[in-house]
ZAMARGU-4260 file (C-alpha; in steps of 0.2 Angstrom, whole numbers, plus 5000, padded with zeros to 4 digits):
<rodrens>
0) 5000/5000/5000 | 5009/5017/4993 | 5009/5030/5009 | 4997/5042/4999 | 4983/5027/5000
5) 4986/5023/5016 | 4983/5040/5021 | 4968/5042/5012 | 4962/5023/5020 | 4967/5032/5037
10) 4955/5049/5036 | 4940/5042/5027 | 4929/5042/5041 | 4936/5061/5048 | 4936/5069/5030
15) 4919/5063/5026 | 4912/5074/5044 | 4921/5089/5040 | 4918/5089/5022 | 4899/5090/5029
20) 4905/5104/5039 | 4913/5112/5029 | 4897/5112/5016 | 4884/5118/5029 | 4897/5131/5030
25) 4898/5138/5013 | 4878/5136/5011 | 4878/5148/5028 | 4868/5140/5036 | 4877/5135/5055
30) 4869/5116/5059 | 4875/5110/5078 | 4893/5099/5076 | 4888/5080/5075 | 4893/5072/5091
35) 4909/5065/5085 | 4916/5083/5081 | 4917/5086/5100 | 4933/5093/5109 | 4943/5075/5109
40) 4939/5071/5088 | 4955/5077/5077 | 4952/5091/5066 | 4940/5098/5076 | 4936/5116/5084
45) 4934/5121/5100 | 4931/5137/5102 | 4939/5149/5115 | 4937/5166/5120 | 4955/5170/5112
50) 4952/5162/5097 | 4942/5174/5083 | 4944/5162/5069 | 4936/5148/5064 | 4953/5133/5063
55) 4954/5115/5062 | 4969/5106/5066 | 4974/5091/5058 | 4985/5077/5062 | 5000/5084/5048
60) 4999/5095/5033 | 4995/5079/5021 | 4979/5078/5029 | 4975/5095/5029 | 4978/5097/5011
65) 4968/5084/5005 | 4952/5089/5017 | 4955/5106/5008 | 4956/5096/4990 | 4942/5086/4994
70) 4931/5102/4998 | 4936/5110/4982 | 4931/5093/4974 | 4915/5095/4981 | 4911/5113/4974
75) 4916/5108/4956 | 4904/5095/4957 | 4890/5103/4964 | 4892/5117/4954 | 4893/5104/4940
80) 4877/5096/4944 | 4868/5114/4942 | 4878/5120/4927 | 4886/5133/4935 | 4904/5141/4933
85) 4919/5136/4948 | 4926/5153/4952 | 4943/5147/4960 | 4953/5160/4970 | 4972/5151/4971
90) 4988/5152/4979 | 5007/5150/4978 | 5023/5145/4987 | 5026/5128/4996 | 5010/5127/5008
95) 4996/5122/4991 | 5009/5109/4982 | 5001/5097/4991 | 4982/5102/4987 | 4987/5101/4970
100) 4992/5084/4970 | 4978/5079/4978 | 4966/5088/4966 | 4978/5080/4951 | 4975/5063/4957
105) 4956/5066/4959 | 4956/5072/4940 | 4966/5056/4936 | 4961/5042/4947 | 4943/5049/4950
110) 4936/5059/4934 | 4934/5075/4941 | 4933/5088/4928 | 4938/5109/4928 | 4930/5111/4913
115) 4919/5120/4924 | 4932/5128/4933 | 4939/5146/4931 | 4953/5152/4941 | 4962/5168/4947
120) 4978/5169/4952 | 4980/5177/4972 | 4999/5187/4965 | 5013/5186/4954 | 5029/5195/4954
125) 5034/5210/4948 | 5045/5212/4936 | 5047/5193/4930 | 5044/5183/4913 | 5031/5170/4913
130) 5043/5158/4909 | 5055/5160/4923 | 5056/5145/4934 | 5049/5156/4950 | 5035/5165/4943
135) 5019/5158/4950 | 5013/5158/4931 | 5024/5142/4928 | 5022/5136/4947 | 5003/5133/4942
140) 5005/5126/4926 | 5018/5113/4931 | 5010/5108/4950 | 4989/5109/4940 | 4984/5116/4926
145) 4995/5105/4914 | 4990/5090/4922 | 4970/5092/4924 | 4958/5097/4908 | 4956/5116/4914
150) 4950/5126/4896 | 4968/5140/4892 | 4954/5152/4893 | 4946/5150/4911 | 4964/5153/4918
155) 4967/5171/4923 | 4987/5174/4934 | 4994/5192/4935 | 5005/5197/4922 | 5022/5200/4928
160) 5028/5204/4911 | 5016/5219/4907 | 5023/5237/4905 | 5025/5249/4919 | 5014/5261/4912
165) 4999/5247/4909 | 5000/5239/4927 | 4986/5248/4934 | 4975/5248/4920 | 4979/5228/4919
170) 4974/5229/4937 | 4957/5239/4937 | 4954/5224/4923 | 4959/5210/4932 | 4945/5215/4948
175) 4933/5218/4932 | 4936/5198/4926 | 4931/5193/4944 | 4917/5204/4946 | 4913/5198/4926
180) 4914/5180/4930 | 4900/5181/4946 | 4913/5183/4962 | 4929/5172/4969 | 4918/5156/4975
185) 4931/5147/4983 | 4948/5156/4989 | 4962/5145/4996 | 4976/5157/5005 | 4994/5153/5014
190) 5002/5164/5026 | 5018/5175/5025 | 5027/5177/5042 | 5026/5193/5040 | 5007/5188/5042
195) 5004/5194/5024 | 4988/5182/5012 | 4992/5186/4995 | 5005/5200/4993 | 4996/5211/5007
200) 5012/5217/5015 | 5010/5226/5033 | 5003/5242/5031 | 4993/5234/5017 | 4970/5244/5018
205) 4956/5232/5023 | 4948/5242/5006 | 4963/5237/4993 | 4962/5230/4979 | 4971/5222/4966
210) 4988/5233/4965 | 5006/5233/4964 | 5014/5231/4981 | 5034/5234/4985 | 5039/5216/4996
215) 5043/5216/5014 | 5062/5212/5017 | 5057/5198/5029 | 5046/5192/5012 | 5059/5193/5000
220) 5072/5184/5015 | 5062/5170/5013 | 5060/5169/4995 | 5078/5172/4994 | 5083/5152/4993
225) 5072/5148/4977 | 5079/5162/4970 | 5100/5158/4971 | 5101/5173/4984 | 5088/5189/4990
230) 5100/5200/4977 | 5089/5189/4964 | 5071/5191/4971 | 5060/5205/4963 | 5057/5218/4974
235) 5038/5220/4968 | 5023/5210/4966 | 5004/5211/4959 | 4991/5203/4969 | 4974/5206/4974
240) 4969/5215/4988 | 4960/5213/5004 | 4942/5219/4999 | 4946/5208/4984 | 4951/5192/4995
245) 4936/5197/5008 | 4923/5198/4996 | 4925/5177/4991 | 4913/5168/4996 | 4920/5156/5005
250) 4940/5156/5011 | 4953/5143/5017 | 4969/5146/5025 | 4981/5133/5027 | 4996/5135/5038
255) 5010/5120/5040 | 5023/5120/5051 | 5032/5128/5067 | 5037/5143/5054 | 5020/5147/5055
260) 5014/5145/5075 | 5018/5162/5078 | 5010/5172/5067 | 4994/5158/5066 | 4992/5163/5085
265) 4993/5183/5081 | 4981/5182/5067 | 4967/5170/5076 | 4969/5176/5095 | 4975/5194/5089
270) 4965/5211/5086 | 4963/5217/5068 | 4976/5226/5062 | 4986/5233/5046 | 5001/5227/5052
275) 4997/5209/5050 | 4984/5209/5038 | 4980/5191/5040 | 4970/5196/5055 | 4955/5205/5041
280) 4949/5189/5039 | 4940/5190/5056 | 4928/5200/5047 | 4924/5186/5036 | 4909/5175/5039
285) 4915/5160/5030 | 4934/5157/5035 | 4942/5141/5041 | 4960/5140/5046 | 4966/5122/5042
290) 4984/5119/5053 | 4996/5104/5055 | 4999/5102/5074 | 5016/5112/5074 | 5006/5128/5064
295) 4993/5127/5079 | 5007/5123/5092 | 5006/5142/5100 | 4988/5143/5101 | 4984/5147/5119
300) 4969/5132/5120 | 4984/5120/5113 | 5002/5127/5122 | 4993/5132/5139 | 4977/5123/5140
305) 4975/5126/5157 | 4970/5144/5155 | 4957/5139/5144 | 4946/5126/5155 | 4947/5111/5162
310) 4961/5097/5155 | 4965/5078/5157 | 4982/5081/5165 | 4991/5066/5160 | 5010/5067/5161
315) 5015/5077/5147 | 5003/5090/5151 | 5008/5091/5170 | 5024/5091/5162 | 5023/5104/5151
320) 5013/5115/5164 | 5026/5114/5177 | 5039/5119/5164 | 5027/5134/5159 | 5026/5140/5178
325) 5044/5139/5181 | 5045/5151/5166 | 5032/5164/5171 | 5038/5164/5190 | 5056/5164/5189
330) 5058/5149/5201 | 5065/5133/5199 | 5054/5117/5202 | 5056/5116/5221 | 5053/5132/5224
335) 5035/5130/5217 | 5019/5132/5228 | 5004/5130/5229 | 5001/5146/5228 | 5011/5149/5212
340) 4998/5134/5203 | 4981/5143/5209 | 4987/5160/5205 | 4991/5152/5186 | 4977/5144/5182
345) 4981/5127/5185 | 4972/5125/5205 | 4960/5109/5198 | 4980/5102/5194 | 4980/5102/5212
350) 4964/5096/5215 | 4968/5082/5204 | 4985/5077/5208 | 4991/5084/5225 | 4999/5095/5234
355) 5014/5106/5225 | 5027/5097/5233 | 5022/5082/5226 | 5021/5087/5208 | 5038/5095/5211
360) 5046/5081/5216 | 5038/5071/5202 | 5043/5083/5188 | 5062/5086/5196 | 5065/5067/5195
365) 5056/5064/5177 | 5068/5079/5173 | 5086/5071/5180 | 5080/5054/5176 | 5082/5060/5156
370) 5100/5069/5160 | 5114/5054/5156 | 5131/5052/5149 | 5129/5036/5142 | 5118/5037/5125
375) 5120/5022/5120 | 5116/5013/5139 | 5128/5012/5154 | 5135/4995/5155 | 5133/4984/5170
380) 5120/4995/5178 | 5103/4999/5184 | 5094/5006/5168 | 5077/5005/5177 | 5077/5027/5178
385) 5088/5028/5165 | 5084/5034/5146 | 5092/5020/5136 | 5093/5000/5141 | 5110/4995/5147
390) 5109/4980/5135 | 5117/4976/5125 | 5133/4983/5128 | 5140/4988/5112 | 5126/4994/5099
395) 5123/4994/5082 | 5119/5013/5080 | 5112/5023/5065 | 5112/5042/5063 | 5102/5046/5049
400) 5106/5065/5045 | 5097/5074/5029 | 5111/5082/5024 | 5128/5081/5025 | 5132/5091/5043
405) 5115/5090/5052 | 5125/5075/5061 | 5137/5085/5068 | 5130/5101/5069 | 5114/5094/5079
410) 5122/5078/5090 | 5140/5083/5085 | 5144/5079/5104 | 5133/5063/5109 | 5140/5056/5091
415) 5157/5059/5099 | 5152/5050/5115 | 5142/5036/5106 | 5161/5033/5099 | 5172/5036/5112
420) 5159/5023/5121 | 5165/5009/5108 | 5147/5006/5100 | 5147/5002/5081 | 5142/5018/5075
425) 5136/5021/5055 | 5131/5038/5047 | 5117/5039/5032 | 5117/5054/5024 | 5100/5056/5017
430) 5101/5069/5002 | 5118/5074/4991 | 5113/5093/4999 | 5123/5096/4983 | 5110/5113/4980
435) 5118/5121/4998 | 5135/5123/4988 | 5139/5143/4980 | 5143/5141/4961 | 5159/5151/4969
440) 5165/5138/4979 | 5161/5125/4967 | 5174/5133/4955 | 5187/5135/4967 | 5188/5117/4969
445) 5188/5115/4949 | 5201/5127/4948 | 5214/5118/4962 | 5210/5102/4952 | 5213/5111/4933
450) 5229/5118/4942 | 5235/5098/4946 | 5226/5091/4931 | 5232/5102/4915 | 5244/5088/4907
455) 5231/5074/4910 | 5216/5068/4901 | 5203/5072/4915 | 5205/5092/4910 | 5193/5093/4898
460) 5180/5088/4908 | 5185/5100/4922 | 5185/5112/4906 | 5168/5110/4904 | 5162/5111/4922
465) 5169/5128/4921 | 5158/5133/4907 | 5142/5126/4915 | 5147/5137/4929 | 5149/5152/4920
470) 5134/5149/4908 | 5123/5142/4925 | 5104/5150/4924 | 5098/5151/4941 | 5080/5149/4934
475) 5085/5131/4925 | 5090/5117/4933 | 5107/5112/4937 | 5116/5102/4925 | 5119/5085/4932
480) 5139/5087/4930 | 5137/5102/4941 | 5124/5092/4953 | 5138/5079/4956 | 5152/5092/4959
485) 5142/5100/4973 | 5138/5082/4977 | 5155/5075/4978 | 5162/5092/4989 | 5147/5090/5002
490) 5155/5073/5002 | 5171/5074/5006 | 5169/5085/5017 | 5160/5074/5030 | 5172/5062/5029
495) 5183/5074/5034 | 5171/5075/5051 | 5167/5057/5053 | 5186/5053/5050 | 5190/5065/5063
500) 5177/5058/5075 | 5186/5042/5073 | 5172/5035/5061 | 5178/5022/5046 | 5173/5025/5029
505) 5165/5009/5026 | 5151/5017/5041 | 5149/5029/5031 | 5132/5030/5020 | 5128/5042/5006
510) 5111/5036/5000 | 5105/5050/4989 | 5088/5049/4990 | 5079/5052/4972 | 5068/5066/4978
515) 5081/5078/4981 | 5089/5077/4965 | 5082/5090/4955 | 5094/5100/4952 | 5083/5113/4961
520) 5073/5121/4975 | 5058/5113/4971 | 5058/5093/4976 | 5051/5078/4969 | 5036/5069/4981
525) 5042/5058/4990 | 5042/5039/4981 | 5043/5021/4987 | 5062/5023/4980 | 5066/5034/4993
530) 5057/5023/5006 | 5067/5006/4999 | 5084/5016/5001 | 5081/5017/5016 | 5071/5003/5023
535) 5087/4993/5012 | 5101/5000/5023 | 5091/4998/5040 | 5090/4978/5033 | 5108/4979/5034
540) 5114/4985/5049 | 5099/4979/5059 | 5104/4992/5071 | 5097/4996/5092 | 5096/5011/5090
545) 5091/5024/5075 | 5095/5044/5081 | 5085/5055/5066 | 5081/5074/5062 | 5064/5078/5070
550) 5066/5095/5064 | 5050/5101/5056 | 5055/5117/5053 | 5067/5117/5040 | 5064/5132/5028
555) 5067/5120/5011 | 5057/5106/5017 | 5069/5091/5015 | 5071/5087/5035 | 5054/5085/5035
560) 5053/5074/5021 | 5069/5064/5026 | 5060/5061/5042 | 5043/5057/5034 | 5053/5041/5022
565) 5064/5036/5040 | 5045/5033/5050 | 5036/5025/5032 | 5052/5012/5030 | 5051/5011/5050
570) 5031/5006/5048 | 5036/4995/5034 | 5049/4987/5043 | 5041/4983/5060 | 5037/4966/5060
575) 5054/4961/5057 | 5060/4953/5074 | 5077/4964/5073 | 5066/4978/5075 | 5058/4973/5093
580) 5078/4979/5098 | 5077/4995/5089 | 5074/5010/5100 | 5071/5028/5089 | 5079/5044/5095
585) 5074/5062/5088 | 5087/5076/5088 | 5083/5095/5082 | 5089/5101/5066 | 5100/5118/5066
590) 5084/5130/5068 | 5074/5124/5085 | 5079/5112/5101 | 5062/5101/5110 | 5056/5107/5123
595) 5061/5104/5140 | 5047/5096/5144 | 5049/5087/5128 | 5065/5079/5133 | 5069/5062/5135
600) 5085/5060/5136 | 5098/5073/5139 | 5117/5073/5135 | 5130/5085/5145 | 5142/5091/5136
605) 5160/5095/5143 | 5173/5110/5138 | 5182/5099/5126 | 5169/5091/5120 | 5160/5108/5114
610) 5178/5112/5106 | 5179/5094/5098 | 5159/5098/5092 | 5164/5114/5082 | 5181/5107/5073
615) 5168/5094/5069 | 5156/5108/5058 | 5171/5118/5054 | 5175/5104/5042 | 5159/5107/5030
620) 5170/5123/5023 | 5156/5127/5010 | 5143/5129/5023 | 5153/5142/5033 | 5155/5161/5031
625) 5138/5167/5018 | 5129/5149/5018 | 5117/5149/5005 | 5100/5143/5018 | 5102/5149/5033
630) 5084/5151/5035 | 5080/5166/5046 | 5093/5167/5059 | 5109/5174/5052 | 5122/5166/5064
635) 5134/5153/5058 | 5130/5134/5059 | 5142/5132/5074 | 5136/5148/5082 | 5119/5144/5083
640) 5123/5125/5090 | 5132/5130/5104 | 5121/5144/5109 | 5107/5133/5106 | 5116/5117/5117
645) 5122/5132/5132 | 5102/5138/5131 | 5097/5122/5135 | 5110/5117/5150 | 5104/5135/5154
650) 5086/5129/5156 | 5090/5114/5164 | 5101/5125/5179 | 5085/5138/5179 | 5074/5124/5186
655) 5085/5117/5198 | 5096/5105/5191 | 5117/5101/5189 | 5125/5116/5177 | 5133/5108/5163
660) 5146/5118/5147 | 5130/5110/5134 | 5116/5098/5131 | 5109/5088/5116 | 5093/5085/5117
665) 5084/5069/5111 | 5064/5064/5112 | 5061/5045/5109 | 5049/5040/5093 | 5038/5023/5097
670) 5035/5015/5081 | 5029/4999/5088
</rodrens>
């Protein structure tokens, strides 16, 4: 069964309510929620007195893209059945790929038809040709309209290319098509983190209308990566304004990731305001906010529960409460009373569970229970309190990392200490990350080899890498001589930090997953290939323990994706008796750390072995000094992992416990 099945196999019953919801939504009319879209169903929403926008959270972002393909399926067809137009507002950027593919494989696999459809475009930039790579006019054509049987003429995209002089006119015409064609039925939004829908920047009228609008730096920050650096992105945009986007009918906002949690909180639970214009769609009747779990994560009903009503507290949530009080008083656990519970809203936690020095006691030991120096387990030892079994003695361990340096950049010193400890440690490096290498760098390592190579028969070919470099078209693919050069120096240079971590080459895994390969940005969906690679090298080491990047937030995707092939081989793979051995660990990428009261297992660091950690990361040379994603911090790789490892001894200290140099921080994945 391919992933995308079982998925669909897995939501059936919870699409089919909110698709009914959603219906009874867009004919206005407000039915009461069936019973089994109370408070504990997924997906649904409970409303709060912070919350002022209708939101529904779903399990991951594949789930919420295909409830919102699935409703937009519905409206074609019902507007089918009474012969009626599909007027289709539609978005750009990473968050609707997957809507897309979902409405494609309907068209394919179930017959439905947008011959009926006609489509507006939310924005495009400003200047750029139609047939640059990054213009939203060849992002639709290449993830819908030249896969579904939309009529040419029912397609409608601001023009990018049209003169100066004509953009407002071409403007005023393009709200005069909408108005023409009976009014946006249907209009499907992302969200900026500059809280912008469309192109509305801050600052941006609830009045406007369609326009030309000069991009927030922050906007063109984040664009910056698709476009081979900010110094390539435009500096302006068309797109329709927020009169224009209010006056649909009906409008979905979808919002996927931890990127997103901050400015998902300000636009639901915030006023209205120009400055994140998201917020104007709390004057709409008809708008539902569909979120993964990490975009709703800092909602308050979700992150502190307890200021909302009542809550089941389980563990995690007396947890994560405890955690949140130490923050908001300054104390450290011990020093918690039961004053400082009622006064926070968290008294029926006492009701429930006891007295403050009980819970205290609790969460201190949960908390130094999770802090060891033996990753891999302590030999001949107790392991009842402690994170990892003590057998067997010397593991089989495999680090997946998605590219080449989030091993040592991310667990730089437990890899150091899973070594040091004698277990049988191997690397898999998920994707080339050939795309992270500068076109400068690449030819500096061209021209130290044409300096040793101009007498032998391997010059030519260094000859022509040279002129693929100097005729490279950021808009076009790489080549796939280039692809492998960027390839090959990504690869050389983590041997150099696995050899230097006392690592032999034949541990060492480069498995290349096929999605990544594009020579661009933009990725391939993730395949049964991909899953095989990996499921393949997991065969063959049969290892105890699997430590891989839980990072959702990486600004280009591919952690996220790595992680989503490493738990399909793993639910593949789990009735294979090796695999009743096989404990799963999750580290953070370079962007985020868990949460302390997310933390399973915490790994002090000393000194040296900070030191040992950032000659590790200073071996990947061409991801130091101007690395090409960075995503929106601008300190270097080893910067950001120490301050990020000291923050979090930091926290540790701050609630009462030993003051270590740095921690790692790990939370354990139950596949089984």
């Amino acid at each position: 069964m391919t992933p995308q099945k079982k998925l669909k196999k897995k939501i059936y019953y919870e699409q089919e309510v909110l698709n009914l919801t959603f219906t009874f939504i867009f004919l206005d009319m407000q039915p009461p929620l069936p019973p089994s879209l109370s408070y504990k169903a997924p997906g649904s929403f409970e409303e709060t007195r912070y919350e002022k926008l209708h939101n529904v959270i779903c399990e991951s972002s594949s789930e919420g893209s295909i409830l919102i393909a699935h409703e937009i399926a519905a409206l074609i067809k019902e507007k089918q059945k009474n012969n009626q137009n599909c007027i289709l507002g539609l978005a750009t950027g990473s968050s609707p790929i997957s809507v897309y593919r979902e409405l494609v494989r309907l068209h394919k696999e179930e017959g439905l038809s947008f011959k009926n459809v006609i489509s507006f475009n939310l924005d495009e930039y400003y200047p750029l040709a139609k047939e640059d790579v990054q213009s939203y006019h060849s992002f639709m054509y290449a993830q819908l309209f030249n896969h579904v049987d939309i009529l040419p003429e029912n397609i409608h995209i601001p023009d990018g290319e049209v003169a100066l002089d004509e953009v407002r006119p071409f403007c005023i015409a393009y709200e005069e098509k909408i108005k023409a064609a009976g009014g946006i039925d249907l209009q499907i939004l992302g969200i900026g983190r500059t809280g912008h829908i469309g192109f509305n920047e801050p600052g941006s009228h609830e009045n406007s209308q369609t326009r030309t609008i000069t991009l927030d730096h922050l906007t063109r920050f984040d664009a910056a990566p698709s476009f081979q650096g900010i110094e390539n992105v435009p500096r302006k945009a068309i797109t329709m304004g927020i009169q224009t986007i209010l006056s649909a009918k009906r409008v979905l906002l979808m919002a996927w990731g931890t990127n997103k949690a901050e400015i998902i909180q300000k636009a639901i639970e915030g006023p209205i305001s120009s400055m994140i214009p998201t917020t104007y769609l709390q004057l709409h009747k008809n708008t539902t906010l569909v979120l993964d779990q990490e975009a709703a994560s800092e909602l308050t009903r979700i992150k502190t529960p307890w200021l909302v009503g009542s809550c089941l507290w389980d563990e995690a949530l007396r947890s994560k409460a405890i955690a949140w009080l130490c923050g908001v008083t300054g104390k450290s656990i011990l020093k918690l009373t039961d004053e400082d519970y009622n006064q926070n809203g968290m008294s029926d936690l006492l009701a429930s569970n006891g007295s403050a020095y009980d819970l205290n006691i609790e969460m201190f030991n949960r908390l130094q229970r999770s802090i060891t120096g033996w990753p891999g387990g302590k030999p001949n030892s107790d392991d009842t309190y402690r994170p990892e079994r003590a057998e067997p003695k010397k593991k089989r361990i495999l680090l997946f990392s998605p590219h080449p340096d989030d091993d040592v950049i991310s667990m730089g010193g437990t890899f150091d200490r899973l070594v040091e400890q004698g277990h049988e440690v191997h690397i898999a490096y998920q994707t080339s990350g050939n795309i992270a290498v500068s076109n400068q760098d690449a030819r500096r390592f061209l021209e130290v080899t044409q300096d040793l190579l101009e007498v032998d028969n391997a010059y030519p070919k260094v000859a022509q890498l040279i002129k693929e470099l100097e005729e490279y078209n950021p808009q076009l693919p790489a080549t796939r001589g280039l692809c492998a050069l960027k390839g090959s120096i990504r690869k050389r240079e983590s041997l150099g930090a696995t050899r230097y971590l006392g690592i032999p080459d034949e541990q060492v895994h480069f498995i290349n997953l096929p999605f990544y390969e594009t020579g661009l940005i933009d990725k391939k969906p993730l395949s049964q290939e991909d899953i095989d690679l990996t499921k393949q090298l997991i065969e063959k080491i049969k290892p105890h323990q699997i430590y891989a990047a839980g990072d959702l937030a990486d600004p280009h995707g591919t952690h996220r994706v790595c992680l989503d092939v490493i738990f399909e081989a793993l639910e593949q793979l789990k009735t294979k008796a090796y695999m009743k051995d096989c404990w799963v660990w999750l580290y953070r990428g370079a962007w985020h750390e868990w949460e302390i009261h997310e933390i399973e297992m915490a790994v002090p660091m000393s000194p040296d072995q900070v030191l040992r950690k950032r000659k590790a990361i200073f071996y990947h040379q061409s991801q130091k000094d101007g690395v090409m994603f960075q995503g929106n911090d601008h300190r270097e790789f080893w910067i950001r992992a120490e301050e990020r490892n000291a923050a979090t001894a930091k926290k540790y200290k701050d609630m009462g416990l030993a003051e270590y140099a740095a921690i790692e921080a790990f939370k354990r994945y139950h596949f089984l």
